[in-house]
C-alpha positions in Angstrom: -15.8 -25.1 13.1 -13.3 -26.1 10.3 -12.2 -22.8 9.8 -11.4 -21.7 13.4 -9.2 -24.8 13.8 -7.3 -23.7 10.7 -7.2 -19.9 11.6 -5.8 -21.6 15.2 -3.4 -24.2 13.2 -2.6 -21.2 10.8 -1.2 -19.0 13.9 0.5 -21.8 15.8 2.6 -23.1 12.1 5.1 -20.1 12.1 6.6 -21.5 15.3 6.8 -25.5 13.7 6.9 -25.1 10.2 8.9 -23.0 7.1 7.2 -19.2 6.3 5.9 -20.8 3.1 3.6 -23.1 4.6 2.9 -20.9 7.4 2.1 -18.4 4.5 -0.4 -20.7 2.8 -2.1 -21.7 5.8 -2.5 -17.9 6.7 -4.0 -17.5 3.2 -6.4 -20.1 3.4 -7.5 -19.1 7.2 -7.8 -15.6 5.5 -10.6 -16.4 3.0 -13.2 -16.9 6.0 -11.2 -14.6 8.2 -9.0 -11.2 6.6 -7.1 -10.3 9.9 -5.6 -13.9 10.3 -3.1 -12.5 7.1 -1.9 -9.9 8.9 -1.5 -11.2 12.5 0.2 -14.4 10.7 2.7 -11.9 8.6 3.3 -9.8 12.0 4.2 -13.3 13.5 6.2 -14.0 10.8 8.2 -10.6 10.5 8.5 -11.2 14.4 10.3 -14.8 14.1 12.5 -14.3 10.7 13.3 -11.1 9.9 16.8 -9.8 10.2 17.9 -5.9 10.2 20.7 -6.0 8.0 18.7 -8.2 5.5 15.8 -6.1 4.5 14.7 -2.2 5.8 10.9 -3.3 5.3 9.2 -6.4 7.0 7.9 -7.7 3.8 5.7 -10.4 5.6 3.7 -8.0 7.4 3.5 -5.5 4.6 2.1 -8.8 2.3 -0.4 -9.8 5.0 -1.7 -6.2 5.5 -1.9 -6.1 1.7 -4.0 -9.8 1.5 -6.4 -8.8 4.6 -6.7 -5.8 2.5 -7.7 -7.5 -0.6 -9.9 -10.1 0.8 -11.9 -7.4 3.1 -13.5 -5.4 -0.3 -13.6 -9.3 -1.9 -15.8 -10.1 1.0 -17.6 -6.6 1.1 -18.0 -7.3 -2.8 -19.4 -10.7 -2.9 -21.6 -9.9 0.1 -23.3 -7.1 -1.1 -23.5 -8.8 -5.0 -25.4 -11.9 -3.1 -27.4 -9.2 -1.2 -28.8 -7.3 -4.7 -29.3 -10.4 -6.5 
C-alpha cells in the first residue's frame, strides 16, 4: 500500500515541486516499481525542457536508463532468492 501511494505522490510532484525532488521520489517509487523512472522522467522532460537548451531530453533518457537498471536488479535478486 505504501508503495502505490508513493509511485502516485511520485507522478503527481513534478507538477508541485523542483525536478530534484520529483527525481528522488521517482527513484524511490522505482525500487518496487521500474516504469515509475521513466514515466516520471517523460513527465519531467514534458514540463522543463527547453529546445534551444539541450538537443536530448536528459530526464527521460536518465529514467529509461534507472528503469533499465533496476529491471535486471530485480530480475537478479529474484532469481538469486529463487536458487538459494
Amino acid at each position: 500500500m505504501f508503495a502505490r501511494a508513493l509511485t502516485l505522490f511520485a507522478l503527481i510532484a513534478p507538477f508541485f515541486f523542483p525536478w530534484p525532488f520529483a527525481a528522488a521520489l521517482a527513484l524511490l517509487a522505482s525500487l518496487q516499481y521500474p516504469p515509475v523512472a521513466l514515466a516520471v522522467g517523460l513527465e519531467i522532460d514534458a514540463l522543463y525542457f527547453a529546445r534551444g537548451v539541450a538537443s536530448v531530453p536528459l530526464a527521460s533518457v536518465w529514467g529509461l536508463a534507472v528503469m533499465l537498471v533496476l529491471v535486471v536488479a530485480r530480475r537478479f535478486v529474484h532469481t538469486r532468492l529463487l536458487v538459494s
